[in-house]
N, C-alpha and C positions, 0 to 999 in steps of 0.2 A: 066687954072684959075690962077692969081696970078704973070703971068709972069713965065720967066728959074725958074727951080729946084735954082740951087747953088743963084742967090740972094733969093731966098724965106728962102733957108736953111744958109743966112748966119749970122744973128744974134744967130740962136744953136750953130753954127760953134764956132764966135765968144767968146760965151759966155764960152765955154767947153776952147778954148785956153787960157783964159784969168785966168779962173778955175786951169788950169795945170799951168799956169807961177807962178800963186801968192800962190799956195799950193804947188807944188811941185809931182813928179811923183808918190811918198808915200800916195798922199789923194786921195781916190775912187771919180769919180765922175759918179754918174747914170744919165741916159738920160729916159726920157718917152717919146716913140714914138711911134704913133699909126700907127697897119700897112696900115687901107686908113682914108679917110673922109667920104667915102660915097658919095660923090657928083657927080653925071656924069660930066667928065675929072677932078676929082680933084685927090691930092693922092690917092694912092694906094699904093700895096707891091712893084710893080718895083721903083718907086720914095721912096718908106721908103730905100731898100736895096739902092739905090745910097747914101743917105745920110748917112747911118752907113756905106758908104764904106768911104764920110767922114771925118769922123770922125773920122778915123782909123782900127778902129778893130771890179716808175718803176709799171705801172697798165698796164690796155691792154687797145684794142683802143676805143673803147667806153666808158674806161673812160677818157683819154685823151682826144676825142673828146667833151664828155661833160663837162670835167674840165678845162683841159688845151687848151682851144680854140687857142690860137695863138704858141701854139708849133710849129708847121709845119712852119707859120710864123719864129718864132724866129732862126731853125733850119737851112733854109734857107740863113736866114741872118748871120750865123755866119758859117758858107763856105765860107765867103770874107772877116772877119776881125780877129785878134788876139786879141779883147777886148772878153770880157766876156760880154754873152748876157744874160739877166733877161726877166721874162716870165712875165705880168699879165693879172690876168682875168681866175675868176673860179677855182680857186686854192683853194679846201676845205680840204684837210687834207696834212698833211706832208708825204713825201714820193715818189712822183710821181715821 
């Protein structure tokens, strides 16, 4: 769907370099990316994980699994970059 990954992902691309040139390495910048679409052959977590490749860079498990739904997700994902990965979805108290 959509065409290759890297044109699909290359206006995020863009946008984040463009982000770093005019801020400078000092200003955080967050990405929100969903790990699929849902769509039979659309994204998924293998084409999320190519993309934050990129780009660069405490409960028990049932509650994980009903809090932090894309943990496992994000966990994943950040084995192949040195950015810092943010979690959301489900996050009801501090701490996890």
């Amino acid at each position: 769907m959509g065409g290759r990954l890297e044109n699909r992902a290359r206006i995020l691309i863009d946008v984040v370099k463009s982000l770093k040139k005019a801020c400078g390495d000092r200003f955080a910048t967050a990405v929100k990316l969903n790990s699929a679409d849902f769509q039979r052959g659309g994204f998924d977590i293998d084409d999320a994980e190519q993309v934050v490749k990129m780009l660069g860079r405490s409960a028990d498990d049932r509650t994980l699994a009903r809090e932090a739904y894309f943990l496992e997700f994000s966990s994943k994902i950040a084995k192949h970059v040195s950015l810092p990965i943010m979690t959301t979805g489900g996050i009801c108290r501090y701490g996890l």
